[in-house]
Backbone bond lengths (Angstrom), bond angles and torsions (degrees), N, CA, C in turn:
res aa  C-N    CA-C-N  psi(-1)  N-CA   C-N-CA  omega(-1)  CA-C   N-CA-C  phi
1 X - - - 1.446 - - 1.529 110.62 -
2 X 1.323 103.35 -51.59 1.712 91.40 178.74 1.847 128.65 -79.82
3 X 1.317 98.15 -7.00 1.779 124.01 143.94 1.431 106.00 -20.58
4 X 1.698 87.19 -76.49 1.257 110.96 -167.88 1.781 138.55 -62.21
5 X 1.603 76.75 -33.70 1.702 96.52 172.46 1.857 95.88 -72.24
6 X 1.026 125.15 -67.46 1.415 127.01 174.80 1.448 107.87 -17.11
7 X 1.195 112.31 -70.34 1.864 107.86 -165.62 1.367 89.99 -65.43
8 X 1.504 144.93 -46.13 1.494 122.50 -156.45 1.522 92.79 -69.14
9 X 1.162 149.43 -41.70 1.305 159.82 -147.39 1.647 83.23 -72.07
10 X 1.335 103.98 -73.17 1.905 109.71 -164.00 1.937 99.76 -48.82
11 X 1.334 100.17 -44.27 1.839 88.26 -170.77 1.544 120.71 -76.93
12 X 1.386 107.79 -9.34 1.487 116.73 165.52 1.446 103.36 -64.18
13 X 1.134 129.10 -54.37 1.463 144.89 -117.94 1.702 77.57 -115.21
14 X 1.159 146.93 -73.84 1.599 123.62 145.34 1.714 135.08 -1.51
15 X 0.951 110.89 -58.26 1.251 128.90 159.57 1.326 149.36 -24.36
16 X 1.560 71.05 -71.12 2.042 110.22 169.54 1.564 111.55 -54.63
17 X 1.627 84.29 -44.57 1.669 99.57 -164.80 1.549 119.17 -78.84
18 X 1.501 94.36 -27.81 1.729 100.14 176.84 1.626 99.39 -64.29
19 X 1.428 128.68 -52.51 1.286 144.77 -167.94 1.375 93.88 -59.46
20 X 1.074 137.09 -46.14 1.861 137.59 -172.47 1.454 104.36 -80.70
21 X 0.927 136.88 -31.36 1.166 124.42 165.74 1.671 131.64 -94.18
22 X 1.349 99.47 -28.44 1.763 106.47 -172.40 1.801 94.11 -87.94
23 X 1.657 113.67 -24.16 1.804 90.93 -159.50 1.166 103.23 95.56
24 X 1.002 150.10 -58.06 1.608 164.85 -67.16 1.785 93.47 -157.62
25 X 1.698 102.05 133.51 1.564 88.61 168.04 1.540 114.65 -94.59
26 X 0.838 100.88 175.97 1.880 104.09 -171.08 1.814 105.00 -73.84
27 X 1.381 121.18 150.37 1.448 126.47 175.45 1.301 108.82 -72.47
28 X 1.463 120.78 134.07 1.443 100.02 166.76 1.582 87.66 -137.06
29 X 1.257 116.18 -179.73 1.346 122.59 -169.30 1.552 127.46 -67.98
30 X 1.635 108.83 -5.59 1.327 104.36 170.66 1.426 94.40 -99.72
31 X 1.245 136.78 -21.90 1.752 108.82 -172.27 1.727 104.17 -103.83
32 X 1.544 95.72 25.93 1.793 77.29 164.65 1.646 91.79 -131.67
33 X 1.488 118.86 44.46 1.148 124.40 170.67 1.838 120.44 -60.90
34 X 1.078 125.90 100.07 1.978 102.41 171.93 1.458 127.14 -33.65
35 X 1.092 108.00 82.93 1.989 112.02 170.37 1.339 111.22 -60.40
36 X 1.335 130.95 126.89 1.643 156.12 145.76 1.732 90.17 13.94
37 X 1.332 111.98 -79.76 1.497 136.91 -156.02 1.853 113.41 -98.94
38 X 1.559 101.34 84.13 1.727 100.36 171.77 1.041 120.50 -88.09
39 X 1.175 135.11 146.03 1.476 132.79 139.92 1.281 122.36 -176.16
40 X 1.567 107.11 142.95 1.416 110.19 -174.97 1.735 157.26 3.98
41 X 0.868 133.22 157.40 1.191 112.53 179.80 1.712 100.81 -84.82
42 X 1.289 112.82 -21.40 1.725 115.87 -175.11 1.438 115.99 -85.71
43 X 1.563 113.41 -27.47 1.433 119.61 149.17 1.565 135.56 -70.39
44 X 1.175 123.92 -19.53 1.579 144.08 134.65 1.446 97.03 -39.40
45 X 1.185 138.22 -89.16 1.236 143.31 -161.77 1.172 116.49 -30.48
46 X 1.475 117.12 -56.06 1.388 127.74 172.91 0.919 126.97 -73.77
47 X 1.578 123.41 -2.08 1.380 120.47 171.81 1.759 103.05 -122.08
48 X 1.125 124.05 0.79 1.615 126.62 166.44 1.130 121.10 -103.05
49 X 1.673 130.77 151.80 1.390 112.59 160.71 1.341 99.41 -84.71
50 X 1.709 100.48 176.42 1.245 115.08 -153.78 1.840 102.10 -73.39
51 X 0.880 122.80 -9.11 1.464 115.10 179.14 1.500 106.64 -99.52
52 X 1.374 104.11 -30.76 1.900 97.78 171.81 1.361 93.18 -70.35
53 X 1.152 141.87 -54.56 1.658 130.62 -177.33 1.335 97.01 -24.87
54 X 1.090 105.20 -88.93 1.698 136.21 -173.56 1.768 107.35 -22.79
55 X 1.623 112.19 -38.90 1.745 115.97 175.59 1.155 104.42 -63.80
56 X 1.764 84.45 -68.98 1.995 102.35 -155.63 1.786 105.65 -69.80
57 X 1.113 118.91 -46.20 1.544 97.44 -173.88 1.482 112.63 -109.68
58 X 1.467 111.82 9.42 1.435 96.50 163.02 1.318 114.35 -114.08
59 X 1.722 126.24 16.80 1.177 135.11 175.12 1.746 95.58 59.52
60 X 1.420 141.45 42.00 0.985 131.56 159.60 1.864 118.91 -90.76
61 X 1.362 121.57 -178.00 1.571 142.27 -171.14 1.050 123.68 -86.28
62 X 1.525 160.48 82.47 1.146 127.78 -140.57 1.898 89.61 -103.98
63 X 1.164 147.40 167.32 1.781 153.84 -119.42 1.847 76.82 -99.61
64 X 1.269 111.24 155.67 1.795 117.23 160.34 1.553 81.41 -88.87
65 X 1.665 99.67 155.38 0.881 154.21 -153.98 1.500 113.24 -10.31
66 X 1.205 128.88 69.94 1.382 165.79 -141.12 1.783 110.10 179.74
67 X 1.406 117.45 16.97 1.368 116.93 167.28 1.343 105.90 -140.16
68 X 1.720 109.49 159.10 1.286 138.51 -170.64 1.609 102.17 -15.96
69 X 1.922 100.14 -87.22 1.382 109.30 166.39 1.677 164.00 -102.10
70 X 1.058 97.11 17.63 1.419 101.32 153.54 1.599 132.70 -43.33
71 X 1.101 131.10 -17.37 1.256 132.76 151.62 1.568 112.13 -122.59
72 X 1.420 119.34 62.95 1.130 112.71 175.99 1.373 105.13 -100.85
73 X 1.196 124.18 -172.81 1.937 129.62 -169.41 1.461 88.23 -163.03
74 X 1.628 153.65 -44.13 1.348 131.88 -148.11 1.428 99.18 -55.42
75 X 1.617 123.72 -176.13 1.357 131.11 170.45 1.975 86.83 -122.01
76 X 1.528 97.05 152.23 1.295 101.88 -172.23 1.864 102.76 156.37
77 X 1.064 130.82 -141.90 1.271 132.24 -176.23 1.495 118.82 176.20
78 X 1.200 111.62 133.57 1.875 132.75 -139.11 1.826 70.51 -115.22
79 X 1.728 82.29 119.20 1.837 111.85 176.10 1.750 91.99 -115.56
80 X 1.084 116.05 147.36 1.888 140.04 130.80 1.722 85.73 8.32
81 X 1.072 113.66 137.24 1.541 128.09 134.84 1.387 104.89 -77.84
82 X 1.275 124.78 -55.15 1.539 113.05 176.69 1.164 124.84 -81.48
83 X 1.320 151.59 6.52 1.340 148.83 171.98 1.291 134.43 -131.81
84 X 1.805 95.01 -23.56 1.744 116.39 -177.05 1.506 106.59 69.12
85 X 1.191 118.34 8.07 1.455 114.01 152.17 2.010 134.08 -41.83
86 X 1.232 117.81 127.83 1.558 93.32 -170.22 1.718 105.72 -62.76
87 X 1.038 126.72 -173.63 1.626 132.02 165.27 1.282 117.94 -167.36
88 X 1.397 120.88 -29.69 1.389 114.13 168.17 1.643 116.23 -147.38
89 X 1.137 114.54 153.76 1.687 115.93 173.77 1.549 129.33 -94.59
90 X 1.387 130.74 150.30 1.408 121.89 171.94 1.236 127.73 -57.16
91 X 1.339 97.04 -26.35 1.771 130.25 175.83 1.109 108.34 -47.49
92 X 1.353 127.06 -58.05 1.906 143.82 -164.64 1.370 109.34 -103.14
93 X 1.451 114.98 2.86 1.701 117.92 168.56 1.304 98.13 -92.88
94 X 1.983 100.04 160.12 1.177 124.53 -152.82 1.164 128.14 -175.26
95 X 1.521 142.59 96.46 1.537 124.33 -153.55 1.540 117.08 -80.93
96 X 1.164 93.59 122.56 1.641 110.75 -179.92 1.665 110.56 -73.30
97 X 1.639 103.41 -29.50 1.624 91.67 -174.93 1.067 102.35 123.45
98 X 1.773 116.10 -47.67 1.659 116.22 -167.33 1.162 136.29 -61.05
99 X 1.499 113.12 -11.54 1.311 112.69 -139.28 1.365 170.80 108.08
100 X 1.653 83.48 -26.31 1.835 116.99 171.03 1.231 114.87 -137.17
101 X 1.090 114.93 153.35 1.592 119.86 -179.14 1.243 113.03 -56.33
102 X 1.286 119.34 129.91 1.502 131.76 -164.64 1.341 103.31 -118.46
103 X 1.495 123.00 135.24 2.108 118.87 164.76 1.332 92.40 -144.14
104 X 1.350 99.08 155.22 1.578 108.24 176.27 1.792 131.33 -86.75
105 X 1.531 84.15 -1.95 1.732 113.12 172.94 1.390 129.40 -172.60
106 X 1.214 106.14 142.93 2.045 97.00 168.71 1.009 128.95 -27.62
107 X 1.224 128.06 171.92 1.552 110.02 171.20 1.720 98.06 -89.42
108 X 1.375 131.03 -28.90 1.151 120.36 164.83 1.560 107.03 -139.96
109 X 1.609 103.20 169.85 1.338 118.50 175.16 2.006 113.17 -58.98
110 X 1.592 89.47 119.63 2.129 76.01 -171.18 1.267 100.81 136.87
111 X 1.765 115.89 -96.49 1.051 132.16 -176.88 1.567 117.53 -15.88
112 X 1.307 135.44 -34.58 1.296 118.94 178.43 1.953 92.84 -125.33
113 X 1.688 88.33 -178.67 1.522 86.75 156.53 1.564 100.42 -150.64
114 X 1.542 100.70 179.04 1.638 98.99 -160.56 1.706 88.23 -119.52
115 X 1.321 115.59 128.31 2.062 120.91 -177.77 1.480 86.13 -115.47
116 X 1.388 97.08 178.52 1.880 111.87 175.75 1.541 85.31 -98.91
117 X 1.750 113.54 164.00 1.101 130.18 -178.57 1.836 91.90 -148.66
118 X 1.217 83.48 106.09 1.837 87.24 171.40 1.393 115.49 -113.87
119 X 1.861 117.07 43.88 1.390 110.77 -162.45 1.946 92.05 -108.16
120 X 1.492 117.69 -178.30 1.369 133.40 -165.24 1.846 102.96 45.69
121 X 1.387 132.13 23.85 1.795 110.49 179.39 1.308 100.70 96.81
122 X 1.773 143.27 -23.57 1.088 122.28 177.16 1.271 124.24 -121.14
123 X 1.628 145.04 170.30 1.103 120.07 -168.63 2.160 95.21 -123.98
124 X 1.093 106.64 114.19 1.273 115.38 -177.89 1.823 115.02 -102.77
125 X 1.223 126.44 170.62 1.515 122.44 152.02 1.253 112.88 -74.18
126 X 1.119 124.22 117.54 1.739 115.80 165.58 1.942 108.45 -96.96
127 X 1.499 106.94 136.27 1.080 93.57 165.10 1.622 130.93 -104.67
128 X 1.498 128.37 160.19 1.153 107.40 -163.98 1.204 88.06 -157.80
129 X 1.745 118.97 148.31 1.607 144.16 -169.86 1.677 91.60 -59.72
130 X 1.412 116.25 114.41 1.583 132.87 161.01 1.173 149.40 -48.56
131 X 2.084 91.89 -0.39 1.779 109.73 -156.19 2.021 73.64 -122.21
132 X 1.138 118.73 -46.04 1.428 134.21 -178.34 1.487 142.43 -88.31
133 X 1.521 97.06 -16.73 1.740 110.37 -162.35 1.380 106.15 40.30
134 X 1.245 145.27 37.20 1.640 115.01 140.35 1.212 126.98 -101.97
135 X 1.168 98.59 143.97 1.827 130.74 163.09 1.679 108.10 11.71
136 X 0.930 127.01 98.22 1.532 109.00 -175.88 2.361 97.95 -118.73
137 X 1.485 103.60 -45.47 1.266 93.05 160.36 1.590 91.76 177.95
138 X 1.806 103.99 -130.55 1.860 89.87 166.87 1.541 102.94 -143.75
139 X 1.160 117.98 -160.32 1.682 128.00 159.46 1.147 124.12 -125.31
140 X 1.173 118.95 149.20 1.139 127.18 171.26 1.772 121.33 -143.89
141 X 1.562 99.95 167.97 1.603 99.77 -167.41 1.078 111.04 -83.12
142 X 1.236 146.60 26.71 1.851 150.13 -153.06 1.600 109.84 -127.11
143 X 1.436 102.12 19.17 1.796 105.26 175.74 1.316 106.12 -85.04
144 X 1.324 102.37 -177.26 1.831 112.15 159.80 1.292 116.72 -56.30
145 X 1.274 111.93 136.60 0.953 131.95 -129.93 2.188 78.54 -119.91
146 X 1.175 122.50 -29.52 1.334 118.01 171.82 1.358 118.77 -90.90
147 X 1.519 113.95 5.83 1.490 143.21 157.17 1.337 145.82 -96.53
148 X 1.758 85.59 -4.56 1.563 94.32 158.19 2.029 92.10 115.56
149 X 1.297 117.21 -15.89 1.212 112.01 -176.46 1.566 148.90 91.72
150 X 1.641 84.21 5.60 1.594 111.49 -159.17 1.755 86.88 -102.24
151 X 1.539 86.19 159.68 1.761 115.44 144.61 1.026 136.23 177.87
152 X 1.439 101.56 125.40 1.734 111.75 -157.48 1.232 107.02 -104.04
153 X 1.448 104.56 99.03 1.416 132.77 -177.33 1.560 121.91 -59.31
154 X 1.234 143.10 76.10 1.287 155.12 -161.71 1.344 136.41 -65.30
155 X 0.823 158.72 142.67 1.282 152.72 125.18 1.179 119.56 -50.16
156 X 1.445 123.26 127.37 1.649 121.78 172.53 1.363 103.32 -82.37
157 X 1.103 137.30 -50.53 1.705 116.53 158.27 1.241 137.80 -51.68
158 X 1.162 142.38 24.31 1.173 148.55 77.21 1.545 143.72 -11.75
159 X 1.354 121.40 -36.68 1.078 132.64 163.98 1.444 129.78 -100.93
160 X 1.318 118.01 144.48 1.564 125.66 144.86 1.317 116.06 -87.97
161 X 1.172 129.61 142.42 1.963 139.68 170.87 1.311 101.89 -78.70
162 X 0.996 134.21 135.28 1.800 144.03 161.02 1.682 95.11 -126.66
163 X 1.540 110.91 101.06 1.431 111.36 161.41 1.205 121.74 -66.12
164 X 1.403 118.88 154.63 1.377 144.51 169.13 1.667 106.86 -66.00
């Protein structure tokens, strides 16, 4: 048993350290999954603007409420900046307060997937496009609660709008 405690101790303590020095969160087996749709970080480029780059493939923040939609109202449905895939509805948006576009679900089962994110010291769900693995934002349990309880906290660079 205390074998055992030892190696979990050493691979934490690995971990920590890759994260303290690289910036970088550690690989674990769901985010080095093969996604449908690869390509480059220089082919990203050319098909993102530079701040969707900056979300979706550099897993960065884009400002609360200083983006596209966080106070949006049209009805319509928020596709991929990179693929035009659907991912979420106007229907299941909802203001959380924070800052970013908030829904209480995908628009369907698939469309995204949920990896661990153990980057800045904490370990959260991040969510990310299912055809692509990038960065789309995360979830959390602090939604409506007559909606199932979710909220998948977004990036508006991440998305294109396609009105209704």
């Amino acid at each position: 048993m205390k074998h055992l405690f030892n190696i979990v101790a050493i691979v934490l303590l690995i971990t920590f350290s890759v994260q303290a020095q690289t910036g970088k969160k550690a690989e674990s087996p769901k985010t080095t999954k093969a996604y449908p749709i690869r390509k480059s970080e220089n082919d990203w480029k050319k098909i993102l603007s530079s701040v969707s780059f900056q979300v979706m493939v550099k897993g960065g923040t884009e400002a609360p409420f200083n983006n596209a939609y966080h106070d949006h109202h049209e009805k319509g449905i928020y596709v991929s900046a990179a693929t035009g895939e659907p991912l979420f509805s106007s229907e299941d948006k909802f203001d959380s307060g924070t800052g970013w576009p908030s829904f209480t679900k995908p628009i369907k089962p698939g469309a995204i997937a949920i990896v661990t994110d153990s980057s800045h010291g904490m370990i959260r769900e991040e969510v990310v496009e299912a055809k692509t693995g990038l960065h789309l934002g995360h979830v959390f349990n602090d939604g409506p609660k007559n909606k199932g309880g979710l909220r998948y906290c977004m990036n508006s660079a991440a998305f294109k709008f396609v009105k209704k």
